[in-house]
C-alpha positions in Angstrom: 4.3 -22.6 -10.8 5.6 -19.2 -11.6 3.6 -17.0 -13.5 3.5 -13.4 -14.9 1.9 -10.8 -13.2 1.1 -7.8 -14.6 1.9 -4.9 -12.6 -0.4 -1.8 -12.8 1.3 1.3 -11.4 4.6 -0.3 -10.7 5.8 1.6 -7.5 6.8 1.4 -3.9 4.7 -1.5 -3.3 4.6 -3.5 -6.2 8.4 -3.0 -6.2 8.7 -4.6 -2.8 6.6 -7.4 -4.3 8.5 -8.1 -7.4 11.8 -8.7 -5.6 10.0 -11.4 -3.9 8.5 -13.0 -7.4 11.7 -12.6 -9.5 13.8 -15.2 -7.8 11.2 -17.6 -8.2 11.0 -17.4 -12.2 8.4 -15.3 -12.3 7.4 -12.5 -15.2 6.9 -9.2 -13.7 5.8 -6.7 -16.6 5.5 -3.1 -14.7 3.9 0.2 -16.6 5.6 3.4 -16.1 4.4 7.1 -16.9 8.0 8.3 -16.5 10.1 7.3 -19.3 13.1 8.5 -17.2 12.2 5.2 -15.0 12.3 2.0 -17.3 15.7 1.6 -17.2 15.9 1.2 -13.4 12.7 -1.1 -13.7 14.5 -3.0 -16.2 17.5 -2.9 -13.9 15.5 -5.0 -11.5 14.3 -7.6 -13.6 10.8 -6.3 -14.3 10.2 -6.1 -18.8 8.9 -2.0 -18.5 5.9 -0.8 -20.5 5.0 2.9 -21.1 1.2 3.5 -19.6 -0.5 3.2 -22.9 -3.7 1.3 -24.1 -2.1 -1.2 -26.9 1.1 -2.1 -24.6 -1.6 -2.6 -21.7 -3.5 -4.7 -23.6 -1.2 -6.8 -25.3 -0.1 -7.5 -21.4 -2.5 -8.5 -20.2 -3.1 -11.1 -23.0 -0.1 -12.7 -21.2 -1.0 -11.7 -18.0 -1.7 -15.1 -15.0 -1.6 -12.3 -12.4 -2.6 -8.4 -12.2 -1.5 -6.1 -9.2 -3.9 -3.0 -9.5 -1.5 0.2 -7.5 -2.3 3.3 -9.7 -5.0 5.1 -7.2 -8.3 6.5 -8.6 -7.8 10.4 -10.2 -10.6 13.1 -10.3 -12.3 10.6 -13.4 -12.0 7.8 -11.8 -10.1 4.6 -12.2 -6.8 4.8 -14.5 -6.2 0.9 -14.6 -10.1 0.2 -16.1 -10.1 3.2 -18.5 -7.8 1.8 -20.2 -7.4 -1.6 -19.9 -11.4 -2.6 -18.8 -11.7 -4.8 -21.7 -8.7 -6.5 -21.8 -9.1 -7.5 -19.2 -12.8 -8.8 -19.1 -11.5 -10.7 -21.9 -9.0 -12.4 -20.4 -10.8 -13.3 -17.2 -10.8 -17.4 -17.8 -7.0 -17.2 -17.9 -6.7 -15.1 -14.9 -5.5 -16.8 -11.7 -5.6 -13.7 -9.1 -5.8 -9.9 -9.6 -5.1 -7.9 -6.7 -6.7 -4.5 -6.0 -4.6 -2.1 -3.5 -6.8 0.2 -1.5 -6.6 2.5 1.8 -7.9 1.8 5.1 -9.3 5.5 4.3 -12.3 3.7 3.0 -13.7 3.4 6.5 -13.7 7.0 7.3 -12.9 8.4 11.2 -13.6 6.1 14.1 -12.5 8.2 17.0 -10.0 5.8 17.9 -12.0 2.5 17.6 -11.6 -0.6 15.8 -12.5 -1.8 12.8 -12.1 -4.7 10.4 -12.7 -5.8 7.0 -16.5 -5.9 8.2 -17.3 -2.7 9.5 -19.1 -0.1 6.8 -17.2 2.1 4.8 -18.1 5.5 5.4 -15.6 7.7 3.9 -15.1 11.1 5.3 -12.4 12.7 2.4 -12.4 12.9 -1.4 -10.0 10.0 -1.1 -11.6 7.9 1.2 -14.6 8.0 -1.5 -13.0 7.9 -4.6 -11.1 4.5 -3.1 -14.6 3.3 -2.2 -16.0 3.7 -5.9 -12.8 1.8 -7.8 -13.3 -1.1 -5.3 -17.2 -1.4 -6.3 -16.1 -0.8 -9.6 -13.5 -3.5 -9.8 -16.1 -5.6 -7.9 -19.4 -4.9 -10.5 -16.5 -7.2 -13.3 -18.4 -10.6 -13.2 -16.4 -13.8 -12.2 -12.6 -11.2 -11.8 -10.9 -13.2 -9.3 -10.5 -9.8 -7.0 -8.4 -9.7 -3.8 -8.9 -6.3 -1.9 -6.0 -4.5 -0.1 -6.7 -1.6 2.3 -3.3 -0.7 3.2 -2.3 1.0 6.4 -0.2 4.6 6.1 3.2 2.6 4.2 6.7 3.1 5.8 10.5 1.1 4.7 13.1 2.3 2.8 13.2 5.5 1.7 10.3 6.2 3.3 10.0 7.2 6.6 10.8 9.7 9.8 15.0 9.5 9.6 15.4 11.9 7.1 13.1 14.5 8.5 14.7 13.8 12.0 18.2 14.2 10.8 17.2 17.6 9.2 16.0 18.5 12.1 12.3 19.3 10.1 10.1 16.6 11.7 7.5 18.2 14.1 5.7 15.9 16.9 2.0 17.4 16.1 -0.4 16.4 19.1 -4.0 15.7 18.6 -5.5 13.8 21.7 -6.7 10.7 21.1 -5.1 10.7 17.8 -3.7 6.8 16.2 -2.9 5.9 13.4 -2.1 2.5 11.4 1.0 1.5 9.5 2.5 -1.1 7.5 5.9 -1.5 6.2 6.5 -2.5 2.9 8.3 -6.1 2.8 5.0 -7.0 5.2 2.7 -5.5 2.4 5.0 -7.6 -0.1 4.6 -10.9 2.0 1.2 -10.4 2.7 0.6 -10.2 -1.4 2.4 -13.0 -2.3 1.1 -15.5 0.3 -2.3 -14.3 -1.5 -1.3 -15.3 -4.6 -0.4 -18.6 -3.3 -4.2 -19.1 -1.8 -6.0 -17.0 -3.7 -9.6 -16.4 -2.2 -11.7 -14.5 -4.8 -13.7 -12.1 -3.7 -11.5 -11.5 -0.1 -11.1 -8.2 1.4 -8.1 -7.8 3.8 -6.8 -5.1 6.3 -2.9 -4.5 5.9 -1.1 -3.1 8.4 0.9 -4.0 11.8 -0.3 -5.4 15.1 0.4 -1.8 16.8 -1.6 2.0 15.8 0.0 4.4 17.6 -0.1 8.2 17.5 2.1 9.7 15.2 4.2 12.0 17.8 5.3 8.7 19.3 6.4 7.8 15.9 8.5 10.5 15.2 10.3 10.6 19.2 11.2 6.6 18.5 13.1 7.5 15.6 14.9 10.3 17.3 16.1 8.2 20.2 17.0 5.5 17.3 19.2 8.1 16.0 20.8 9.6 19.3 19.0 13.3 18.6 16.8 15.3 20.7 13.5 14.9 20.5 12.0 17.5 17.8 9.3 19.8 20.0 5.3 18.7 20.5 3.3 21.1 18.7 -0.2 21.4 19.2 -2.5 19.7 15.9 -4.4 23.5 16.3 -1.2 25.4 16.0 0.4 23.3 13.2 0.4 24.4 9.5 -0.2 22.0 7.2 -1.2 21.2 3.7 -4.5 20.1 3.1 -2.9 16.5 2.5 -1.9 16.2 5.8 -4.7 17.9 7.8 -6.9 14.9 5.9 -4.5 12.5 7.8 -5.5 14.1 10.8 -9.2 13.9 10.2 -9.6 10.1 10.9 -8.5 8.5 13.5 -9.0 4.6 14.2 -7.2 1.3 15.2 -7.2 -1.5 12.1 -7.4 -5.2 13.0 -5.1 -7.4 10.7 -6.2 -11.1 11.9 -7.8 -12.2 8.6 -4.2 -11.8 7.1 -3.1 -13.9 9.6 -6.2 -16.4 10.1 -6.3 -16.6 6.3 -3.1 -16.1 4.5 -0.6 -17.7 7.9 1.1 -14.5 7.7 3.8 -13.6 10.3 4.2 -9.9 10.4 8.4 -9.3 10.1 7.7 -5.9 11.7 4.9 -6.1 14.0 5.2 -2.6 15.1 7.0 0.6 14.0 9.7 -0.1 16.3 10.7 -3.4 14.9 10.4 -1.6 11.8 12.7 1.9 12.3 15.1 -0.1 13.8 15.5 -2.9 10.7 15.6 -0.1 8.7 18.5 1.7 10.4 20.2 -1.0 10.8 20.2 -1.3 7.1 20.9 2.2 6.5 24.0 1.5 8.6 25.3 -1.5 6.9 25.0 0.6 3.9 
């Protein structure tokens, strides 16, 4: 039966989601810092709170479903500061609340594998704050939590065309360097098949079937387009912001098979080809 999920830091993600929900009668009730951005929320179906404790709360009191996106800031979780007890107190009427994290939380492999069972050992401020919110959403007795770590996130609007077509995207080489992505209708799916067999207490890897280093990324999307190929630059030569550099600290390939052992899901866009091209495609029919 549809219910009404609560969405905590309604963006990229949770957007993706909702379209999926909405058609099938469900509530989707989405906060937003930006004033500026209720209307488009409320353009697409979702009722738009501002990020305030009484709206929060009287929320979740109707609340059968939470989706947790709002990242941890330099004081820690957002989401519990201000909505901890509303949320403890709502518990028995709580059917799933979903907790998006990073695949940052395992820190720099050198390449390797890992999965939802290898430790976390976080090697940014990031990677560190993500692992504190998950034990903190953990430590809430009897919360029906489902953990995310999501993969680097690509689809519309977000990825390599724009920067291609600018003729700003730079092919930075560091060997041995991979990466894992996930576009967005997969982390979408993914969410909403665990909402439909909810597992309490599950952890599960998000991202495609293929890591891949970045430079390859960015020369698939310039052949997509018909463009030259922007220049390799060495990762020692590069200058970037401190942001990006972090990106470049960890490298490491992330299994996804409990997402599909678990959950049945089929990934739409196994790798980032599948994905660039679907989204040109669309960008053409546009």
């Amino acid at each position: 039966m549809p219910g009404t999920l609560l969405s905590l830091g309604h963006g990229y993600s949770a957007r993706a989601l909702s379209r999926r929900l909405l058609p099938q009668g469900w509530t989707v009730i989405g906060t937003t810092r930006d004033p500026s951005k209720a209307d488009r929320l409320r353009d697409e179906g979702v009722e738009a709170i501002e990020w305030d404790r009484e709206a929060i709360a009287e929320a979740v009191g109707r609340a059968t479903h939470i989706l947790v996106s709002a990242g941890p800031d330099e004081d820690g979780d957002p989401s519990l500061r201000i909505a901890h007890d509303a949320i403890e107190a709502r518990i028995p009427e709580l059917w799933w609340v979903g907790y998006l994290s990073t695949t940052g939380v395992y820190g720099d492999h050198h390449g390797a594998w890992v999965d939802e069972a290898t430790p976390l050992t976080p090697g940014t401020d990031r990677g560190i704050a993500r692992v504190a919110a998950e034990a903190e959403w953990g430590a809430i007795p009897h919360l029906p939590l489902h953990v995310f770590r999501l993969a680097g996130i690509y689809g519309p609007g977000r990825g390599p065309f724009a920067k291609v077509r600018r003729g700003t995207a730079r092919r930075i080489v560091k060997p041995g360097q991979v990466f894992s992505r996930i576009h967005v209708d997969d982390i979408a799916q993914v969410l909403e098949a665990s909402i439909h067999h909810p597992n309490p207490g599950a952890v599960y890897n998000v991202c495609d079937d293929d890591p891949a280093p970045p430079q390859d990324v960015i020369a698939h999307a310039a052949d997509l387009l018909g463009v030259p190929r922007p220049p390799e630059v060495a990762f020692e030569d590069a200058e970037m912001s401190p942001m990006a550099e972090s990106f470049y600290a960890e490298s490491k390939r992330v299994a996804n098979d409990r997402i599909k052992e678990e959950l049945g899901v089929t990934l739409m866009y196994p790798d980032y080809r599948a994905g660039l091209r679907a989204m040109l495609e669309a960008q053409r029919k546009e």
